[in-house]
C-alpha positions in Angstrom: 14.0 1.7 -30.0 11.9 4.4 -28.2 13.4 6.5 -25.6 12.4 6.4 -21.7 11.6 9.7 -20.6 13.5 10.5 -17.1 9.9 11.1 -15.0 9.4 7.4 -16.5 12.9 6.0 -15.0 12.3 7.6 -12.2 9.3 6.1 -11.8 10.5 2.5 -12.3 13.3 2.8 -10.1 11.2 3.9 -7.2 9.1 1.0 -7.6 12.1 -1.6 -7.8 12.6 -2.0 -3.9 9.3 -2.6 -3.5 9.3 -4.9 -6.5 12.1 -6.7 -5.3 10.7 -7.5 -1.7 7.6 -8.3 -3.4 9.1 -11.0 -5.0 11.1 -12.3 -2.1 8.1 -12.2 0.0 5.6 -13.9 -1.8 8.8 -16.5 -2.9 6.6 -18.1 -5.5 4.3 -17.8 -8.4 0.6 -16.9 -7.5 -0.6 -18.5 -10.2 1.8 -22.0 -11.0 3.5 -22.2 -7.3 7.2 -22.4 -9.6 10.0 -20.3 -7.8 13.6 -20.9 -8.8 13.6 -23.4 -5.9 11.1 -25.1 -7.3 11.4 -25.0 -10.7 8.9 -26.1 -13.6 9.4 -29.3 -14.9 10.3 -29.6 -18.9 11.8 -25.7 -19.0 14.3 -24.3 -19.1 14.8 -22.9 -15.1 14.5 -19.6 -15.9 10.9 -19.7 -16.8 10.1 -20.3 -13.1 12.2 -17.2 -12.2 10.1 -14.4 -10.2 8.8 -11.6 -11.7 6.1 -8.7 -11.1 3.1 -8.3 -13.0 0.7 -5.8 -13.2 -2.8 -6.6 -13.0 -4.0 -3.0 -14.1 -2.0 -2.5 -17.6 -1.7 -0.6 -20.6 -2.4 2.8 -19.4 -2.5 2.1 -16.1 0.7 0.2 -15.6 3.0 3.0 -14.5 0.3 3.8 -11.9 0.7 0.6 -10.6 4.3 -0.5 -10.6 4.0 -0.5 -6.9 1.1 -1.3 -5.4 0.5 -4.2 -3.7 -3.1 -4.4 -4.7 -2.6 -4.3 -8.3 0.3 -6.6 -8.7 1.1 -10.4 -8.9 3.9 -12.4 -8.4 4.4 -14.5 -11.5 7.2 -17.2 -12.4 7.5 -16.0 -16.3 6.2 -18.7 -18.2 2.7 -17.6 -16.1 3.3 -13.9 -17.1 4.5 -14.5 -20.6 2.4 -17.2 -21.3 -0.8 -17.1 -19.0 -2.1 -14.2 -18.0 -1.2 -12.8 -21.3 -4.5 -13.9 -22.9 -7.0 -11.0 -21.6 -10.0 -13.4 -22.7 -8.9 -16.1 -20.2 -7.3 -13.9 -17.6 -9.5 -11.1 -17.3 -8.2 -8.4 -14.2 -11.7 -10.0 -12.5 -9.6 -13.3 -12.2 -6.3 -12.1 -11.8 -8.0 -10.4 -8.3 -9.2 -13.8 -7.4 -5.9 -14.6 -7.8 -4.5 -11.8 -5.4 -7.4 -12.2 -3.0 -7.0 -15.9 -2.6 -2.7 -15.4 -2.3 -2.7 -12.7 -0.4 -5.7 -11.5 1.2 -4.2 -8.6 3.4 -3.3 -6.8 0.0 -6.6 -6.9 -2.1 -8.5 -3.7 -2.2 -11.2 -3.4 -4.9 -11.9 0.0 -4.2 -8.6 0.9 -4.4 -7.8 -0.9 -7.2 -11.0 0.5 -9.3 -10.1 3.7 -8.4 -6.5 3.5 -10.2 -8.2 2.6 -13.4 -11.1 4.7 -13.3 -11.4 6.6 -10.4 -15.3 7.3 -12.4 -16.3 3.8 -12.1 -15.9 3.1 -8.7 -17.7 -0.1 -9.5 -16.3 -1.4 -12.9 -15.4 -4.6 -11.2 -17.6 -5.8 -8.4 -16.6 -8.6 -5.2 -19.0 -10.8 -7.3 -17.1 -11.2 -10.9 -14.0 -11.9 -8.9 -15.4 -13.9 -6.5 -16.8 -16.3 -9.3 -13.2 -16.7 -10.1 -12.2 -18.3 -6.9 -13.5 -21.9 -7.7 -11.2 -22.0 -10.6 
């Protein structure tokens, strides 16, 4: 197994409060609406447990650990299962997703800029807003 460098852990355990109260906050996956309360039906209950997953990945997915504009909350049958296929779930959606949950935390700009702070317009309002009828 590879080996965690300590400015990674470090990292990851800054983000972990913020994780954490994500989850809490939101209380439910923005994607399925399954929380443990309300688990999935047909699975085992631990698939509808919360988790945090980042929209911007690969690369890009220390950068944002935690911020609120470039996660989700998912149950994990969504994040395992879901969002997983790139061609279905591309980050254009998974905005829509964020923007429809929970408006007050979607920032395109700021969220292009993470990824590609030279593409300030490598996804534009209009390919995620085609997402929101889905």
């Amino acid at each position: 197994m590879r080996k965690i460098s300590i400015k990674r852990k470090e990292i990851v355990r800054q983000a972990a409060a913020f994780r954490k109260t994500l989850t809490k906050t939101v209380g439910k996956c923005e994607i399925c609406s399954a929380s443990p309360e309300k688990p999935h039906r047909n699975l085992h209950p631990a698939m509808s447990a919360l988790c945090v997953h980042e929209i911007a990945n690969g690369p890009d997915r220390m950068k944002a650990l935690d911020k609120p504009f470039a996660v989700l909350c998912l149950c994990w049958k969504c994040n395992s299962m879901s969002v997983m296929n790139k061609k279905d779930w591309p980050q254009s959606r998974q905005l829509a997703i964020l923007l429809k949950s929970r408006p007050n935390d979607f920032d395109l700009t700021a969220f292009n800029n993470l990824v590609n702070p030279n593409a300030p317009n490598r996804i534009t309002i209009d390919e995620v807003k085609e997402h929101l009828e889905d």
